[in-house]
TORLUMVEX-49137 format. One line per field, with one value per residue (C-alpha): residue number from 1; x, y, z. Coordinates in pm, whole numbers, plus 50000, padded with zeros to 5 digits. Example, Ala and Ser with C-alpha at 12.3 -4.5 7.8 and 13.67 -1.06 7.14 Angstrom:
<pts>
num = (1;2)
xx = (51230;51367)
yy = (49550;49894)
zz = (50780;50714)
</pts>
This chain:
<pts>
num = (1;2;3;4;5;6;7;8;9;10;11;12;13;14;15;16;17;18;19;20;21;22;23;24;25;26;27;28;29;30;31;32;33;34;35;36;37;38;39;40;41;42;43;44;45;46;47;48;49;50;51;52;53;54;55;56;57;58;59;60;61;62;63;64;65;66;67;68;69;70;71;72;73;74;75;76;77;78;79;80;81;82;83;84;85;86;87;88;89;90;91;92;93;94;95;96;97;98;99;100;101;102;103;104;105;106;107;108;109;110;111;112;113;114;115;116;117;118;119;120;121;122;123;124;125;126;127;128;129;130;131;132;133;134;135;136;137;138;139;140;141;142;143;144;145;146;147;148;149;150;151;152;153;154;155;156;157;158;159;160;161;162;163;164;165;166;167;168;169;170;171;172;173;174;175;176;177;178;179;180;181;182;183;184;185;186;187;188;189;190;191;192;193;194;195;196;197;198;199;200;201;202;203;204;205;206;207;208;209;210;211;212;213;214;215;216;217;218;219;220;221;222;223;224;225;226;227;228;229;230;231;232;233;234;235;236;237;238;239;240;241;242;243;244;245;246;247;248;249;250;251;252;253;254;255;256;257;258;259;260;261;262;263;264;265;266;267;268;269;270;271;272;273;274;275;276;277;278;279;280;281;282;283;284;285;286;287;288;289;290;291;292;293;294;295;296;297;298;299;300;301;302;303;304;305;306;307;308;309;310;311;312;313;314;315;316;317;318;319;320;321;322;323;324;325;326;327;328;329;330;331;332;333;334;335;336;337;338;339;340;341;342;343;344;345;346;347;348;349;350;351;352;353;354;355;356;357;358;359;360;361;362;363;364;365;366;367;368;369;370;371;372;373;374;375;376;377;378;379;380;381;382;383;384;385;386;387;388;389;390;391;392;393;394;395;396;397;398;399;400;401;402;403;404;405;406;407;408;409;410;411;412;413;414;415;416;417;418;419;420;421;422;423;424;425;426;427;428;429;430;431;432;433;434;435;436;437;438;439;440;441;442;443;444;445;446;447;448;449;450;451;452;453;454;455;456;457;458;459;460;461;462;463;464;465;466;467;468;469;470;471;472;473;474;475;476;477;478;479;480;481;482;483;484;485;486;487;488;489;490;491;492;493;494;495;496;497;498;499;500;501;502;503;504;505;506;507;508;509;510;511;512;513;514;515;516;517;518;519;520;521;522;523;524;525;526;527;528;529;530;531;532;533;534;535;536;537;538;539;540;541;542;543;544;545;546;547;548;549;550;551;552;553;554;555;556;557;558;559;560;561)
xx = (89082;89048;88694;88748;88845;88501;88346;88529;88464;88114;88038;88225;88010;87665;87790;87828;87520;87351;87467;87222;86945;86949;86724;86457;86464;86244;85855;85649;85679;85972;85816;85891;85706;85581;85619;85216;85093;85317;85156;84803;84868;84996;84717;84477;84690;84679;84313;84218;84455;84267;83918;84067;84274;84547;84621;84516;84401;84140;84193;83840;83950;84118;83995;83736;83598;83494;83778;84067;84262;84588;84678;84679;84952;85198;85437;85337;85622;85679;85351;85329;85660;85484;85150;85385;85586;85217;85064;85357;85236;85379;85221;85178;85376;85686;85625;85709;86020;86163;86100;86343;86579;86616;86644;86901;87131;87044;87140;87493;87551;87406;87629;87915;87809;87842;88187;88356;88267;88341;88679;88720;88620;88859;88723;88402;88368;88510;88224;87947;88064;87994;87652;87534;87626;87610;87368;87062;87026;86924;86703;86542;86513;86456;86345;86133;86042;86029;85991;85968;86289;86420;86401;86479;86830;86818;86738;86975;87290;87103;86976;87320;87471;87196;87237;87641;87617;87377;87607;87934;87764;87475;87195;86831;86784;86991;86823;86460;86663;86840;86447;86267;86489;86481;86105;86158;86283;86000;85760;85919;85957;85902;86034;86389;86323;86248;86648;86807;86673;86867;87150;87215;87130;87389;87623;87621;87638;87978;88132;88073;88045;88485;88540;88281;88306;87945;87781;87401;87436;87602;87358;87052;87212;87201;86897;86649;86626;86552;86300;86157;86153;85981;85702;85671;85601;85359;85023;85165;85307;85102;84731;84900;85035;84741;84479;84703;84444;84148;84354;84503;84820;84877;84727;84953;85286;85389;85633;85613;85590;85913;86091;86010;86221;86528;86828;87127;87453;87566;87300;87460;87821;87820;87732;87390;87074;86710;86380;86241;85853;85688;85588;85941;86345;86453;86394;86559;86943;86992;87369;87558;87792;88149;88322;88154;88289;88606;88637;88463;88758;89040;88915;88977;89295;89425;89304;89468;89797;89697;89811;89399;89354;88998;88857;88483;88350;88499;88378;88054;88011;88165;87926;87586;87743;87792;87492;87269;87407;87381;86973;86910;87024;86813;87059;86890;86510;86508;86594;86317;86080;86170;86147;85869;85886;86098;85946;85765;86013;85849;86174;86468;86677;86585;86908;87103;87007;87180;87493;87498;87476;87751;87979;88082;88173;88435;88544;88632;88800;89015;89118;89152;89382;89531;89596;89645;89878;89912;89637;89820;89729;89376;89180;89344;89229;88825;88807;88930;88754;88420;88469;88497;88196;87968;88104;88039;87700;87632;87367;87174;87098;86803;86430;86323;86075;85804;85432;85233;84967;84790;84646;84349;84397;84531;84280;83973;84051;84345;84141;84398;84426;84811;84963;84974;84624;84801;84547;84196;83977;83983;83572;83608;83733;84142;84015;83675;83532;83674;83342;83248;82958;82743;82786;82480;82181;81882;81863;81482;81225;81104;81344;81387;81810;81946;82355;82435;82800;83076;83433;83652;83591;83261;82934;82601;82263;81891;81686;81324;81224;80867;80813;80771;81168;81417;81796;82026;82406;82672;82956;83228;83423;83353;83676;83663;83622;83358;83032;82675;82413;82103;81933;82281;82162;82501;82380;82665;82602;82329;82582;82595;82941;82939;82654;82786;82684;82797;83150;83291;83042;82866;82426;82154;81789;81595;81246;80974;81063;81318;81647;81969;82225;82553;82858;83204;83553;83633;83930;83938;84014;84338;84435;84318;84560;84827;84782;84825;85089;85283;85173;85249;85615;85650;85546;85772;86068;85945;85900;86221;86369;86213;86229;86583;86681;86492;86516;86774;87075;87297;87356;87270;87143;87234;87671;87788;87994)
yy = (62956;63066;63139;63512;63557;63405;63648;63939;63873;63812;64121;64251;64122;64227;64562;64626;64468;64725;65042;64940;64983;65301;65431;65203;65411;65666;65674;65463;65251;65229;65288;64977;64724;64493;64636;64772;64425;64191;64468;64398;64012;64001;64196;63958;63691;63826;63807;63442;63369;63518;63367;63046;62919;62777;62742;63113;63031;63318;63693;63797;64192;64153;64275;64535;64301;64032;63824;63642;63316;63492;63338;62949;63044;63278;63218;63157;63148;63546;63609;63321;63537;63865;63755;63659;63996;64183;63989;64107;64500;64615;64771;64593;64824;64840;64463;64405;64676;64431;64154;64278;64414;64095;63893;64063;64066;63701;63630;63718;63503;63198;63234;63343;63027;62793;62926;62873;62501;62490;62696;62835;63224;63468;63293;63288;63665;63757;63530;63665;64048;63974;63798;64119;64375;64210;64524;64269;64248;64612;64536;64235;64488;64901;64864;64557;64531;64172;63999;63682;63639;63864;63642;63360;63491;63368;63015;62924;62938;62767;62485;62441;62459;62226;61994;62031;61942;61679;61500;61514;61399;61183;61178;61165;61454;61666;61519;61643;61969;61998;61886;62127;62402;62289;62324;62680;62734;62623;62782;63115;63169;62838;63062;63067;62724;62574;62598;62636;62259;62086;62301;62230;61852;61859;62050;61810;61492;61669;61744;61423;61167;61099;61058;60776;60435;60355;60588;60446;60508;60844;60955;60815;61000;61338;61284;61207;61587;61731;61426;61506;61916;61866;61669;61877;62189;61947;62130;62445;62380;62084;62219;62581;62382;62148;62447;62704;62566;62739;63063;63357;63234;63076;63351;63601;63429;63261;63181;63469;63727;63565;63590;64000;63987;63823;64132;64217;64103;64460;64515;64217;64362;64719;64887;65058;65127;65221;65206;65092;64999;64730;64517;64501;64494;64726;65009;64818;64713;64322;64395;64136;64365;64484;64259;63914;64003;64103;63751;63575;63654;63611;63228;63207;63329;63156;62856;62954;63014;62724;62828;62674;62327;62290;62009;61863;62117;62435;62319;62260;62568;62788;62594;62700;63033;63093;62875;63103;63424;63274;63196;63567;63713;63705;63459;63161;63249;62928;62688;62910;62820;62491;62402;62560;62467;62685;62993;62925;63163;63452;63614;63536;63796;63661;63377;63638;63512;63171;63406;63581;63233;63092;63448;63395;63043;63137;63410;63219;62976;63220;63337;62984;62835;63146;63362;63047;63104;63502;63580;63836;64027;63939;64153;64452;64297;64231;64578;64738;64491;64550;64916;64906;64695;64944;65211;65038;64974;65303;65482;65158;65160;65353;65368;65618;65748;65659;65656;65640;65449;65276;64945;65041;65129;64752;64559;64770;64997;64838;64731;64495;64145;64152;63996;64064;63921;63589;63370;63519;63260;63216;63290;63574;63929;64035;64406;64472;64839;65093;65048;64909;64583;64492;64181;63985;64122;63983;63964;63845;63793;63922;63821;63959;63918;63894;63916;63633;63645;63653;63592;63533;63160;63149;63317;63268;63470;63391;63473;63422;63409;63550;63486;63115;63162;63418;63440;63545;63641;63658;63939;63692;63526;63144;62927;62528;62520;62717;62498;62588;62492;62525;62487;62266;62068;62078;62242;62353;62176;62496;62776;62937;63167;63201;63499;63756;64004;63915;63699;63509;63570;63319;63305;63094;63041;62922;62818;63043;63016;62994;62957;62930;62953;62904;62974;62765;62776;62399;62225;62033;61671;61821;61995;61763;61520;61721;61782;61448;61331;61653;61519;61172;61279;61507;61218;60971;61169;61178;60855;60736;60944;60846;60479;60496;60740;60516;60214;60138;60303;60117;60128;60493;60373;60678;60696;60612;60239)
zz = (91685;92054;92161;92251;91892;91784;91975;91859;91526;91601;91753;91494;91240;91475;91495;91136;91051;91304;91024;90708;90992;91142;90819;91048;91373;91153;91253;90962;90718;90486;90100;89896;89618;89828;90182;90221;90043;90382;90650;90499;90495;90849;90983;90815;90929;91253;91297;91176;91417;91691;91543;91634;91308;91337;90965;90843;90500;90411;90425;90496;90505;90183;89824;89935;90204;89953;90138;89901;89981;89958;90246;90157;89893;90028;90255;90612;90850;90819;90901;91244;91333;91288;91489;91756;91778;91715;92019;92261;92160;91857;91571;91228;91121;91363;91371;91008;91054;91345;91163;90855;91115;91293;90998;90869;91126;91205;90846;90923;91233;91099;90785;91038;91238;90910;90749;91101;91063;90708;90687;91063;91236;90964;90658;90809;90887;90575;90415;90667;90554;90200;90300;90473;90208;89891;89683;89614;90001;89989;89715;89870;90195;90115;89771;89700;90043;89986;90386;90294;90074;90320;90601;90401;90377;90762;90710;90392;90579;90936;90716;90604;90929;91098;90832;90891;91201;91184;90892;91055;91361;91283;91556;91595;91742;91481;91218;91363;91402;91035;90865;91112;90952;90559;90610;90754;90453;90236;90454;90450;90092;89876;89536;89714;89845;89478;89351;89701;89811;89518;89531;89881;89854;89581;89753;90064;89810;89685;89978;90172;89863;89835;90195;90261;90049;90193;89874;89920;90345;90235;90025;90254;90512;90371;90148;90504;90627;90263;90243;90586;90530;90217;90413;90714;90474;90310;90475;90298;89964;89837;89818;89730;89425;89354;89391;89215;88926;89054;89028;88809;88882;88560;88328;88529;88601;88299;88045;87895;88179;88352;87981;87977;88333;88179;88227;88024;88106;88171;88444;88634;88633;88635;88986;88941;89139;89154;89328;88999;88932;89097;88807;88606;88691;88442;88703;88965;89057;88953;89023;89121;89332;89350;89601;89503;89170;89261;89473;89214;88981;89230;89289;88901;88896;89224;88997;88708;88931;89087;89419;89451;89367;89140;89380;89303;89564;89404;89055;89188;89333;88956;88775;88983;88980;88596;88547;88749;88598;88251;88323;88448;88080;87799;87658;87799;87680;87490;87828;88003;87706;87704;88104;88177;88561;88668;88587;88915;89058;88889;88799;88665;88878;89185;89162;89298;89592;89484;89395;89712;89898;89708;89706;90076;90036;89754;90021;90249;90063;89921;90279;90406;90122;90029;90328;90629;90878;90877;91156;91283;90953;90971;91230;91043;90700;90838;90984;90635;90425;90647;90639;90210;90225;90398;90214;89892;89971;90206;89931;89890;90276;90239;90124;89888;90197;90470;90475;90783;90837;91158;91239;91182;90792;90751;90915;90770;90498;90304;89977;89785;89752;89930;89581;89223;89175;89084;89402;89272;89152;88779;88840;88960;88839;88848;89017;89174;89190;89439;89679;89973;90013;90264;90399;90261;90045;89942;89524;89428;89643;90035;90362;90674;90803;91087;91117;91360;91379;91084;91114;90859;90774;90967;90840;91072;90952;91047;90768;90756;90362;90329;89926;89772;89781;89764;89651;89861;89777;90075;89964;89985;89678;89669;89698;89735;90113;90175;90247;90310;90578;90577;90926;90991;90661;90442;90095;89933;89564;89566;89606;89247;89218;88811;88748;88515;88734;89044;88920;89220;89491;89614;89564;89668;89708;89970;89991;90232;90614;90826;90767;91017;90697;90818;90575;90739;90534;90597;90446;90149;90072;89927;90269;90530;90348;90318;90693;90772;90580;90741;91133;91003;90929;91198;91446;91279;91356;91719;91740;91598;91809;92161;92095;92002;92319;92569;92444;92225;92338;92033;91751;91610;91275;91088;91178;90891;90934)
</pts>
């Protein structure tokens, strides 16, 4: 395909993908689930950043001021994006709108990008059309206001194309690339991430494994940049996992709350839509969506007519499809019962994200196998097929309204915990009361305070205890990280965070005189060796790389023989 075609059909594709946001251009904030909760997390985000931490892991503005660790276990990449785009001048709240903006229009030149290497530029825009207006994108976008599975619609087809590339062309420097971007993926939204990794590490196995007699170099080969993107994320996912035990998360996601989200067949098939309540789909679309239906059952029957041949790749592909769709109806409660690990992606529903991967790649097929040869027919065929697309989708391009609210609000007087409660620590309370707290307070006994400095993972007071002793309680929740010192003398073993009265926050006593207490959010065991082993695999990579560009020009250990 001549390169001025490409980028025709490109623009093409950019152009189109402009319409679904012009309900953006609108002053505020979109109304949505979730949208308020991302703001609030960003602007927290935002600010341990500019306190000096590099790995944001407490939200000291969060849950009336009592600070939350929200931030160790959700998502991080949206909100590094965000602090960059708020840093160059832009409000939280026109930040977050850019961020879904460019996301989604990203989204549909990566997969654009992909299909031309997989099937060539008609196929491919045909496929990137029913990427950008499959109906749960709209949900995902104006009505759960979901960012990070938003944006994560950007990485699945770039971590397929990096890892294309770096396959068909092994190198070094492509497979730094290709890893670099599967841990993107896992450190955008780690839910999506759980059942995209193996279906794409599958997917490559099956599409590479007949051509290439060498299976162990084969599947060593593709297996290295899962293997590597799974331990560059490490710093994120493993102490979010390992910790998750200190948490609600168990008591509120659970076998039993992801079984209530399980959908009927009907809501899958038949067009439908609705801004829904936050907590349940039943209010929402789960609609899989006209065209991928409608191409869906043409692949069938260009099987069944076998003017398609059923190859291992095709198969592959059907059986994750009808797989998925059978494990978001209330059909498959017993497998959910029985393997209880993968209710860690809090709803069943949210496969269609798996379906709307996989719906462009039986797209283009179709067009590729059953349409080669007649290009002349084909810009025709992409403008009417792009123009039914939008219109099909035209009334779910909006919100159901806008709220306004400023910086300020997010930073200071935003209240929640920025989740569903699921990261408070099982000490503590789901909810506190609709008040404000001061920042420390003196329980029993006679002290004078004085506020030194407090940041959100740093707490400095000099208190001067006049009574034989006196206890003390700081208004933050306690969280395995925070330590106390005591005139720089590490006393931590004394903080008490279990009083009925005061459940979560962290109390102390100290003797009569003079204290320098200082309160420090440090990193656990847990972390600091997650850390590591994520620098340790970064730097191999590096490494491996240098060495092998400097020094040893041949052989390139990972071309296949």
């Amino acid at each position: 395909m001549k390169k001025p075609t490409n980028v025709f059909l490109l623009l093409t594709i950019i152009i189109l993908s402009l319409i679904p946001l012009r309900s953006l251009l609108q002053p505020g904030m979109f109304n949505s689930h979730d949208g308020e909760i991302h703001i609030a997390r960003l602007a927290n985000f935002y600010e341990s950043l500019t306190q000096g931490n590099i790995f944001p892991r407490w939200g000291g503005n969060l849950n009336h001021g009592l600070g939350h660790p929200t931030l160790m276990f959700l998502y991080p990449l949206p909100n590094y994006f965000g602090s960059l785009i708020h840093f160059m001048g832009f409000s939280f709240v026109n930040t977050v709108k850019i961020l879904f903006a460019s996301s989604y229009v990203l989204s549909g030149i990566f997969m654009y990008l992909l299909l031309i290497v997989w099937f060539g530029a008609f196929p491919a825009a045909i496929g990137s059309l029913i990427y950008l207006f499959t109906p749960y994108r709209f949900v995902d976008f104006f009505v759960r206001g979901a960012l990070p599975e938003h944006m994560f619609f950007m990485f699945a087809p770039l971590a397929l194309l990096t890892t294309t590339i770096y396959i068909n062309k092994p190198s070094y420097l492509r497979l730094i690339c290709s890893s670099i971007v599967l841990s993107l993926c896992i450190l955008t939204h780690n839910a999506s991430a759980f059942f995209f990794y193996p279906f794409a590490l599958i997917l490559f196995l099956v599409k590479n494994w007949s051509d290439n007699p060498n299976k162990i170099k084969i599947f060593t080969k593709i297996f290295l940049p899962f293997l590597f993107g799974i331990i560059i994320s490490f710093f994120y996912w493993f102490p979010a996992l390992v910790e998750g035990k200190y948490t609600l998360r168990y008591l509120i996601i659970n076998k039993q709350s992801v079984v209530f989200q399980l959908t009927n067949l009907w809501q899958l098939v038949i067009p439908n839509w609705g801004f829904g309540d936050p907590q349940f789909a039943h209010g929402l679309s789960v609609q899989i969506g006209i065209i991928n239906l409608v191409v869906f059952a043409l692949l069938i029957y260009f099987l069944i007519r076998k003017k398609l041949k059923l190859n291992l790749l095709i198969l592959f592909l059907i059986i994750c499809y009808l797989f998925a769709i059978f494990l978001m109806i209330k059909l498959s409660k017993p497998v959910w019962l029985i393997l209880p690990i993968i209710y860690n992606i809090l709803y069943p529903w949210r496969l269609l994200v798996l379906l709307s991967i996989i719906s462009p790649i039986f797209g283009a097929i179709i067009i590729q196998k059953i349409f080669k040869n007649k290009y002349k027919f084909y810009v025709l065929f992409i403008f009417l097929f792009g123009i039914i697309s939008l219109l099909l989708t035209y009334s779910y391009q909006k919100p159901s309204g806008f709220f306004l609210k400023t910086d300020a609000y997010f930073l200071k007087e935003y209240v929640g915990t920025a989740d569903l409660g699921e990261s408070s620590p099982i000490w503590s309370t789901l909810t506190t009361d609709n008040k404000s707290y001061p920042t420390i307070a003196i329980l029993s006994g006679n002290a004078n305070i004085k506020l030194i400095d407090k940041l959100y993972e740093y707490h400095k007071y000099q208190i001067d205890v006049k009574t034989d002793k006196a206890r003390i309680i700081d208004y933050t929740l306690y969280f395995p990280g925070w330590d106390l010192f005591d005139n720089q003398q590490k006393i931590t073993n004394q903080i008490e965070f279990q009083d009925p009265e005061f459940r979560g926050l962290m109390t102390f006593w100290l003797p009569q005189g003079k204290h320098q207490i200082v309160l420090k959010f440090n990193n656990t065991r847990v972390r600091n060796y997650a850390a590591i082993i994520s620098l340790l695999g970064i730097s191999l990579l590096i490494v491996v790389f240098l060495v092998n560009k400097f020094y040893f020009k041949k052989p390139n250990l990972l071309k296949s023989s």
